[in-house]
N, C-alpha and C positions, 0 to 999 in steps of 0.2 A: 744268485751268482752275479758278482760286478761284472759290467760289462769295462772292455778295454777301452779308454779313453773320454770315456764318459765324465762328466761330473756330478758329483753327488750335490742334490737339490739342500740349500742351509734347511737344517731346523730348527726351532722356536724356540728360544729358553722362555721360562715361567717369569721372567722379567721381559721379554719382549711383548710375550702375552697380557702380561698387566698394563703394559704401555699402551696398546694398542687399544683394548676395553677402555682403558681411561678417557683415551681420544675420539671412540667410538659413542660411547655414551651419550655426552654430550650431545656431538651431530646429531644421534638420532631423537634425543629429545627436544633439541632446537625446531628440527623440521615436523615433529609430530606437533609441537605448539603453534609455528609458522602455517601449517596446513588447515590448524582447526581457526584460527585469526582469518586469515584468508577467505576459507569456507563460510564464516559466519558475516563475510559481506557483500552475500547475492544481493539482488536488486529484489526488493518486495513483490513485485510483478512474477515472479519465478515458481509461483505456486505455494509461497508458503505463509498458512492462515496468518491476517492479520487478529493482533489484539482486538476486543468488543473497544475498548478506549478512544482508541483511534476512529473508528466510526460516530461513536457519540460527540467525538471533538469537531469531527469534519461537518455533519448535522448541526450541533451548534453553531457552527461558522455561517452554515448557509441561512438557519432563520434568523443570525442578526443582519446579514448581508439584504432578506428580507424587509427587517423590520425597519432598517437603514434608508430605504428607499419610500418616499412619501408614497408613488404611485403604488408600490406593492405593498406596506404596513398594514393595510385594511383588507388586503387581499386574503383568499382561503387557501393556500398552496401548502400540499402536502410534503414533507421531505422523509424518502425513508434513503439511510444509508446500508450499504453491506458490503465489505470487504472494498470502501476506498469507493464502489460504485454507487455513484447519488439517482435517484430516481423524482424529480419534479414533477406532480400533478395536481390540479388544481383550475382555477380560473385566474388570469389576470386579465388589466383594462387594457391594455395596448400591444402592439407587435415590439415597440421600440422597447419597453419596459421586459418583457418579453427576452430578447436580446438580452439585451444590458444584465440581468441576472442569469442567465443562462453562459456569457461569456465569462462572468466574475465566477461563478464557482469553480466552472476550466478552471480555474487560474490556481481554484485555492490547494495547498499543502495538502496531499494525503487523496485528492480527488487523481480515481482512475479515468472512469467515463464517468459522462451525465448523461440520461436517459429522457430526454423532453416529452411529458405527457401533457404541459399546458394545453390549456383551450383560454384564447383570445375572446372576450364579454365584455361589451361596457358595461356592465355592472358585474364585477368578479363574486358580490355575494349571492348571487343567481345560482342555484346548481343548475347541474345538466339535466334536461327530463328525464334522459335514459339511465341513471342512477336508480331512480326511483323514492328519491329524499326528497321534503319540502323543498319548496323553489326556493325562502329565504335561511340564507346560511346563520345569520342573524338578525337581529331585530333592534 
């Protein structure tokens, strides 16, 4: 029963309705594309696994940054990478030498943290006694 003075709410012809979908579409396929673009440009640090590539790339960087340096080239330093995080162990001859490759790999693309296991030797082909490996690393 109509109420007195009321107005009757319009309804929808089948052409307003197809206007509307038309204009609706769109939007919501814009915003479901925009959301998944967006989404796909966290920062690597956010938890999610790096490729094996990138670590082998980042490892290669450090033992040319290695083998670049006179005082460490002959050196015995280990690099393992995992997920961006470098891990140095090994011997080198010097503190300063020491530094200097420990601040270069900071620096390099794709490095999270470095991990400094060196042990400072004048003689870096020395192993450590408490390994339990020959003294000479080579000969």
């Amino acid at each position: 029963m109509p109420v007195e003075g009321a107005t009757r709410a319009p309804t929808m012809t089948t052409s307003d309705s197809d206007s509307l979908r038309r204009g609706l579409i769109p939007c919501i396929l814009f915003l479901l594309l925009a959301g998944a673009l967006l989404g796909g440009c966290k920062e690597l640090t956010a938890g999610v696994p790096r490729p094996a590539g990138d670590d082998t790339a980042v490892a290669a960087q450090v033992r040319s940054l290695i083998m670049q340096d006179p005082q460490l080239k002959d050196s015995q330093i280990r690099v393992f990478v995992l997920e961006g995080n470098v891990t140095l162990s090994g011997a080198v001859p010097d503190a300063g030498a020491k530094a200097r490759l420990l601040d270069a790999v900071k620096d390099l693309h794709g490095v999270r943290s470095v991990s400094d296991n060196l042990e400072v030797r004048k003689d870096p082909r020395i192993r450590s006694e408490t390994s339990g490996e020959s003294r000479w690393a080579s000969r």
